[in-house]
Steps between C-alpha positions, in 0.01 A plus 500: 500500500449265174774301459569423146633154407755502222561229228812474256462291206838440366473354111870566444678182375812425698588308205596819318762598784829441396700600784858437488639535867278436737153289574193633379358564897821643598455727207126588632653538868741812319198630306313511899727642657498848287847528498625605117832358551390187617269496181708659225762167628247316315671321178272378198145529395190534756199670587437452941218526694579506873246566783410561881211609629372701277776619343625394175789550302571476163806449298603439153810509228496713190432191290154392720198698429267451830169677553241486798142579580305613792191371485181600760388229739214545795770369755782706347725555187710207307764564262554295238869449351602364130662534232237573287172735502275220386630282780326755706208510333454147470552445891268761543238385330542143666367719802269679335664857523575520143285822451779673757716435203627776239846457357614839637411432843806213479804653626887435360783415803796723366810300426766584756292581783349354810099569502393481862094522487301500824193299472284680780127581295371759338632746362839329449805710592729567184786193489848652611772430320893450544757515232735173520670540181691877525800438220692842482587761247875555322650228729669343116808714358459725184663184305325270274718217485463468872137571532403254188749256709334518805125498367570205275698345782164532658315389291697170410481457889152496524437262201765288648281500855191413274673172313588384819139459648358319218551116375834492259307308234238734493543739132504850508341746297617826462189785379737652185474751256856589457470836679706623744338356825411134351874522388670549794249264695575230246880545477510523884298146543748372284773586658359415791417127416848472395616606781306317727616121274141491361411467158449747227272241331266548734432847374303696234437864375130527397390799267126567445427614119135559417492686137822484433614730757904618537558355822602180338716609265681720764503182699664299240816768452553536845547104550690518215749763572607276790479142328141422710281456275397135574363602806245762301091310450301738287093447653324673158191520651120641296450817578114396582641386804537847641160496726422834709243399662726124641752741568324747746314215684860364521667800626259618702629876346388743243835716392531492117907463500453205815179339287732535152807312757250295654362360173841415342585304805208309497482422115880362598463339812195307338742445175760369698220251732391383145822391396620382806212344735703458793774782512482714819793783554509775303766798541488864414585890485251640619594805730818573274301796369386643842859441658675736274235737474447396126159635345447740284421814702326695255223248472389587852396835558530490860867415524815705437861382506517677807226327651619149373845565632436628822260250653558189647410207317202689268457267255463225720280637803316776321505839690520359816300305812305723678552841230193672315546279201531206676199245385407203802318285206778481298857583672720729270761374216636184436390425856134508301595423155708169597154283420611548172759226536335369819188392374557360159744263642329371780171484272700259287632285781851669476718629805673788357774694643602859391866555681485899440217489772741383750590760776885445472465523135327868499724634811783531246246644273359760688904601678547526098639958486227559249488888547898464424504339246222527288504930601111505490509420106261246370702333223775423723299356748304285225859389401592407872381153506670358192816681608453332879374144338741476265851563730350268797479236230801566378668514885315199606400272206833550275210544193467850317096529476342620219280863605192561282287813499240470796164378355201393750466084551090554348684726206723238400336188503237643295468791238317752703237514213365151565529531879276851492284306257459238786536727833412853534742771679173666637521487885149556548364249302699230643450613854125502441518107290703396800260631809247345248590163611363530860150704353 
């Protein structure tokens, strides 16, 4: 029989790993050996590739977008691993296989799993997949002091983890817009340099305002209210630098909310690179939204409260690995969406760090007695975050945080009039601009 000779091309950058308690290879070694609780152990930021024969596995955090790509070779299949789709493509075309290429045919590794993908010719078997990342339901009482105490405990933990891997001189820039997520992430890095002997001086709040857009003024009042407000830089930025088609090729995605995201974050990552030519960490919430189940459900015709409530970790994994509505190009939730944050940053020669991604941080989230407490009724569950925000601040930061109405990052920053007039909301039309780029 033929005997097909494999080849992995690994283009992940080990520089991107930021692994807190153990060595990158020993790291791999866990990822090997299959075993979830030797991988979920894992602390900090990664994406893994680990391989024997012709097995590989694949592993990555919430906060690491990873794709791959099997690509047809005479003597046998090679996957290709990276961050990005155009990595892919541009490593395939270096071999001259680029007309194997079609964005679709790229496949997402789902955050919080272990992708085990047997490289043994054609066809390919299906990759098999084990959960490492299982937080439970209702495990938090029915109180909100002690549920916001315990998330925001969290969360200050997990900042506090962060500070301590990077240089102490180093500034840090928190992504802010006042709301409730960019609040608590802000108040909880302060705290947290304080409590660590660092300085406050090294940090800053930066809000985004293209337009004239609320987010700064709702910025400004909630610094303010707590006697911050020299820590608040306003980036007013034209709103001509809103560019769909940048933003796409930069995302690598075609969802009108994520492009709308997407954009923002790019028009202030490149704002902030501007201003500051040799800045590199930049903080913030995103994930706040998808750990307390916070969107608006009536904007999504496939989702009920019911629905939202019921299923483990929806908004951030989709409908679930292996289910009908579970996509291979694109992974499900935030688990897809996070190149929103992702990509801007790194485009802009940032390291970012969003500490709602981290597993310890949405374990209290998802133990969180929503059916109990919210009784299957929208507005209470809507109200749920500020209520949970606002008393673990209060537990663990001594401050009483100021809780605005929920308004979208992209619907703040700019009046939603100039950003349709820039990006449209039709999904088809930026799907077809974006699979335009590899025509």
């Amino acid at each position: 029989m033929h005997q097909y000779v494999e080849r992995v091309v690994n283009l992940i950058d080990p520089e991107n790993n930021l692994i807190y308690n153990m060595s990158e290879e020993e790291a791999c070694q866990r990822v090997w050996s299959g075993d979830p609780t030797k991988v979920s152990a894992i602390e900090g930021s990664f994406s893994l590739l680990a391989k024997e024969g012709k097995t590989v596995r694949l592993a990555r955090s919430l906060d690491r977008p990873t794709r791959y790509f099997l690509a047809k070779r005479a003597e046998g299949p090679a996957l290709i691993v990276a961050d990005r789709m155009d990595q892919i493509y541009a490593w395939l075309k270096s071999e001259g296989f680029e007309s194997q290429f079609h964005p679709s045919y790229c496949r997402m590794v789902p955050a919080h799993y272990i992708v085990a993908i047997e490289l043994i010719g054609c066809p390919d078997p299906d990759p098999v997949y084990t959960r490492y990342f299982d937080p439970q339901h209702n495990e938090q009482p029915k109180d909100i002091s002690t549920i916001g105490r315990n998330y925001i405990g969290a969360l200050t933990d997990e900042v506090a983890k962060w500070l301590q891997q990077i240089p102490r001189d180093e500034p840090i820039g928190v992504c802010f817009s006042g709301g409730i997520d960019s609040g608590a992430v802000f108040l909880a890095t302060y705290h947290a340099i304080k409590r660590l002997g660092m300085s406050p001086s090294r940090l800053k709040a930066f809000t985004l305002s293209i337009a004239d857009g609320d987010d700064h003024h709702q910025a400004l009042s909630f610094l303010e209210s707590l006697g911050l407000s020299m820590f608040l830089e306003v980036l007013e930025v034209d709103e001509s630098a809103l560019d769909v088609d940048q933003t796409l090729r930069i995302l690598e995605d075609y969802k009108p909310l994520d492009v709308e995201c997407g954009a923002m974050g790019l028009a202030l990552c490149q704002a902030i690179r501007a201003r500051y030519p040799d800045w590199k960490y930049l903080i913030d919430g995103d994930g706040g939204d998808e750990n307390l189940k916070d969107y608006p459900i009536e904007e999504n015709p496939e989702l009920t409260i019911r629905s939202v409530v019921h299923n483990q970790m929806l908004y951030h994994e989709g409908w679930g690995v292996g289910k009908i509505k579970h996509s291979l190009t694109y992974s499900g939730g935030l688990s897809r969406s996070y190149t929103r944050t992702y990509a801007p940053a790194r485009h802009c020669g940032f390291e970012g760090f969003s500490p709602f991604t981290r597993p310890n941080v949405i374990a209290v989230s998802e133990g969180i007695p929503f059916i109990e407490l919210t009784e299957y009724d929208h507005e209470r569950l809507y109200e749920l975050k500020g209520q949970v925000a606002a008393a673990g601040v209060r537990e663990i930061i001594g401050l009483e945080m100021p809780i605005f109405p929920k308004r979208r990052f992209q619907h703040g920053a700019a009046p939603v009039e100039k950003l349709r007039e820039r990006i449209t909301d039709n999904e088809s039309e930026l799907r077809r601009r974006f699979q335009a780029i590899y025509q």
